[in-house]
C-alpha positions, 0 to 999 in steps of 0.5 A: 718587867718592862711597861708595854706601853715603853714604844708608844708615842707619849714616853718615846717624845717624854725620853727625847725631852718634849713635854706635853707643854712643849708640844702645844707650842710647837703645834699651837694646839690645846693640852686635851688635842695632844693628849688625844693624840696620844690616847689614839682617840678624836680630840673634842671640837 
């Protein structure tokens, strides 16, 4: 049986080879904001 969360955002990027790591980087934002963005919840201000 397959995960359901397969489609989601965070394994979609994981599968295309971007890492949390990269992500902050790229977007000059904290670990806690993407991993919000990928929980679909407000970062913290």
């Amino acid at each position: 049986m397959l995960s359901r969360q397969l489609d989601d955002l965070e394994p979609t990027l994981t599968r295309h080879g971007y890492r949390i790591k990269d992500l902050v980087e790229q977007f000059d934002a904290r670990p806690t904001e993407i991993k919000a963005l990928f929980s679909h919840v407000s970062p913290p201000l």
